[in-house]
N, C-alpha and C positions, 0 to 999 in steps of 0.2 A: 891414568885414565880411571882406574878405580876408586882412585881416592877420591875424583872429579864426582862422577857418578855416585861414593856415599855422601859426598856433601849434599848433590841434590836431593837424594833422596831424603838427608837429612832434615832438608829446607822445606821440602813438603810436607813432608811430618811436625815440622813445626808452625805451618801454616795450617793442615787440616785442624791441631788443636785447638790454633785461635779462632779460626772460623764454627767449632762445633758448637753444634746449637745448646741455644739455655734452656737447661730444667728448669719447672718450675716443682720444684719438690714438694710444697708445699703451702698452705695460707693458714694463717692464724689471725681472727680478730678477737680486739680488749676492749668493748665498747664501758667507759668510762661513765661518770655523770657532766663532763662538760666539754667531752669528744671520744670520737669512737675510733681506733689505732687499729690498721688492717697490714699482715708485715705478710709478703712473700716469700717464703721458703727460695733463692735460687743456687742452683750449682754452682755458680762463678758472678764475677760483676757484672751488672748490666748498667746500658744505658737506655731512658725514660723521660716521658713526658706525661704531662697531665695538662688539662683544659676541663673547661666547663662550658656548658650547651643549657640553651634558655627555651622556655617551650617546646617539649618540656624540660624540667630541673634535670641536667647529667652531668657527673662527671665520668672523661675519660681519662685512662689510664693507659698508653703504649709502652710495650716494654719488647724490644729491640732483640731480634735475632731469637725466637721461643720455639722450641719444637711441640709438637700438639699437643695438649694437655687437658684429654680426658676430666680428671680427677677435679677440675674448678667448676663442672657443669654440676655439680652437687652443692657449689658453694650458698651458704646463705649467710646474712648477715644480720646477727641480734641487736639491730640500732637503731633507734627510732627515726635517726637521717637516712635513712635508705630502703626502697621498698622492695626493688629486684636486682638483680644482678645478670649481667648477660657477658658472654666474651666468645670472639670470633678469631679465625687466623687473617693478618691483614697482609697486603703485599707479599703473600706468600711463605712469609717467613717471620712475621711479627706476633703479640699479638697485643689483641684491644680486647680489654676489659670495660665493660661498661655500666656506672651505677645510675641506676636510677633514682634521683633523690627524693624526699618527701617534705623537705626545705630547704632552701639556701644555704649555703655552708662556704664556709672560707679553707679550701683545703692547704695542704703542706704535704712532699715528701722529701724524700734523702734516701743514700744507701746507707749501710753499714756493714762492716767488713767483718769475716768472722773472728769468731773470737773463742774463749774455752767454752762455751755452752753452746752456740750458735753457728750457724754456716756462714755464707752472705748472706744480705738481705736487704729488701727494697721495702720502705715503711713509707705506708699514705695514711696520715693523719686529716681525720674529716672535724673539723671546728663551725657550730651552728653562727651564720652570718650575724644575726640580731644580737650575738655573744650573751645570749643568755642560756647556760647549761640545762641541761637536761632534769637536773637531780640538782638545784639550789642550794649553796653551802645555808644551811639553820644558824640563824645569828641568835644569840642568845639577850635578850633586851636587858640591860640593868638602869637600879637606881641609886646613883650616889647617897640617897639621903636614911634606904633601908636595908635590912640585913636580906641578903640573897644567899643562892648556894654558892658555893667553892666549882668552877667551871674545870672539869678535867678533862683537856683533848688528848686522845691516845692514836700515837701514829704508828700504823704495822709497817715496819720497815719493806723496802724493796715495793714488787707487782709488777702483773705484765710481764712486759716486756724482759722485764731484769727482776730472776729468779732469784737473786743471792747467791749464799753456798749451799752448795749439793751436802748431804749427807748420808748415812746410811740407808743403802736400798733407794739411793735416786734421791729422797725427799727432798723437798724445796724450801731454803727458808722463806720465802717468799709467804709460802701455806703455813709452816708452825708459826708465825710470828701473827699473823691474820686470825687463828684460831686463841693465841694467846690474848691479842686485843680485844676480842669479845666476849671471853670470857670474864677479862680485866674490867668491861663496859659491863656487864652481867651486875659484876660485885660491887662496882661505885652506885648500879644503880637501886639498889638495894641496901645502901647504906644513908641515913637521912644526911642533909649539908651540902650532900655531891650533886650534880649534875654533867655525867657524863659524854661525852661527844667523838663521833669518832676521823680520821680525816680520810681513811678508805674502807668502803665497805665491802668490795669485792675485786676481783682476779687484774688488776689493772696498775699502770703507772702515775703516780705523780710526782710533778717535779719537784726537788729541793727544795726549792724559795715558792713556789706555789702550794706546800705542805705548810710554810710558817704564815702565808697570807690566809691559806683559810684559817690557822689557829687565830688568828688575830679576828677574823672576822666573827669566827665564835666567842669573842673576848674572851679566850682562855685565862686562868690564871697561872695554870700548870701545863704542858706539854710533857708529854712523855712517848717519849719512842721507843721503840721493841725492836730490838734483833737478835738473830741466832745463828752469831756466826760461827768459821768453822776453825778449827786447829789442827795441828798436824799430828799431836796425841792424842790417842783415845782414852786415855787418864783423865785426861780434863774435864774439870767441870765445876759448876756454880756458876755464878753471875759476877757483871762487871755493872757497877754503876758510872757514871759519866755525869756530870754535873755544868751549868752552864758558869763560866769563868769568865768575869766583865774585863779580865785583863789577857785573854786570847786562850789561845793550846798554848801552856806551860809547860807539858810533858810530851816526850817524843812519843808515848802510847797516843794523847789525843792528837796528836797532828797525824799520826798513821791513820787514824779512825777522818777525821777530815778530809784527807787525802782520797780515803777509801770512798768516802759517801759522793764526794766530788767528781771520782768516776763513774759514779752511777748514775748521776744525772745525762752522763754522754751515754753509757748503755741505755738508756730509758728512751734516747733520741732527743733532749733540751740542747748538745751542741749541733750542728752541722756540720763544726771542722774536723774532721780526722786528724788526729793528734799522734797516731804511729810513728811516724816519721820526726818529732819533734823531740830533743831532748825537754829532761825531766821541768828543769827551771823554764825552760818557754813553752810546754804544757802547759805548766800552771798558770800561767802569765796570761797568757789562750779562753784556758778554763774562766778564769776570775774575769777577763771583757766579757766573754758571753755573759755571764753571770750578772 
């Protein structure tokens, strides 16, 4: 009989868990030049809908089983797609979030599951309908027939969403590497021949293969990317160059470095699939479809 009796009680305790309501612990937005990424802090996974509402321009946002949450009626968003922000408790136990837009926009979301830097998270990416960004990648014009400058695009590793490696005292490589490329853009442009360019100018993400589309649209002739990553001595130090090789990663150091950027394109939010569950060789296999 007792033992009857703790199972029950057991089963209950493991049902009030599943049932207890979702925090929203937090929002963070990355408003971008050619969309603006809004990620929800939540305590556990949820499950979410979005739609959009015409006269006027909204998008809604339902996110399933929310306890009250104070803290989002302070929310505002720095993005030219959106003018207010409004959210209410729905069915008693949901809640709606609602944007009010200031153009059309093509949204996307996903969750994603936490990971060393991050808890869960529900991410709504807002994309302007007419696909013309915000902040226009600058195409640099040339002429095959005269001497121009030498085009240097400098790309700061990581943003947003995916901070890099933590280092001493928290710092982000995300921010040293952003502060290195401007500096970097400072001194090409201050040197005659150069004309320097850069592919992110502030706190945000872009994707992998959308970082070498705008180099190309800037007709680079050079690209160079920045990062500062981390190691497990604090002895180390100096820099690593990386050079591009027409005949693949020849070195297990450059396939590690491949491998590594390749996952940040899914921290960033470019996959949709959740890849946890998958061994190493059908990740990759995964990774390279989306891709």
């Amino acid at each position: 009989m007792r033992t009857l009796i703790a199972a029950l009680i057991g089963l209950m305790l493991v049902a009030q868990q599943s049932f207890a309501a979702v925090k929203v612990e937090g929002v963070r937005v990355w408003p971008a030049p050619d969309h603006t990424r809004i990620v929800f802090d939540v305590s556990q996974p949820v499950e979410h809908s979005i739609f959009t509402l015409d006269n006027p321009g909204r998008l809604v946002i339902d996110i399933a089983g929310v306890a009250d949450n104070p803290q989002l009626s302070a929310l505002k968003l720095p993005s030219t797609l959106v003018q207010n922000v409004r959210h209410a408790t729905r069915n008693g136990k949901d809640l709606r979030v609602v944007l009010d837009l200031a153009q059309q926009i093509k949204p996307r979301s996903f969750v994603l599951p936490a990971n060393q830097q991050y808890g869960h998270r529900l991410v709504v990416d807002l994309y302007p309908k007419n696909g013309q960004p915000a902040e226009p990648v600058q195409t640099v014009k040339t002429d095959a027939g005269a001497r121009r400058n030498v085009v240097v695009v400098i790309d700061a590793g990581h943003g947003g969403e995916d901070p890099g490696a933590l280092g001493p005292f928290g710092i982000r490589e995300k921010t040293v590497v952003l502060a290195i490329a401007r500096e970097l853009e400072y001194l090409f442009k201050q040197e005659l021949g150069f004309t320097p360019k850069m592919i992110r100018t502030g706190d945000y993400y872009v994707g992998l293969r959308a970082r070498t589309e705008r180099a190309r649209k800037m007709n680079a002739d050079i690209l160079v990317s920045i990062h500062a990553d981390a190691f497990k001595s604090p002895k180390a130090k100096g820099a690593s160059v990386y050079t591009l090789s027409q005949r693949g990663a020849s070195s297990e150091a450059a396939r590690w470095l491949a491998a590594s950027e390749n996952s940040a394109d899914l921290i960033g939010g470019v996959g949709t699939v959740s890849l946890d569950d998958r061994d190493s060789v059908l990740a990759g296999v995964l990774l390279d479809l989306s891709q």
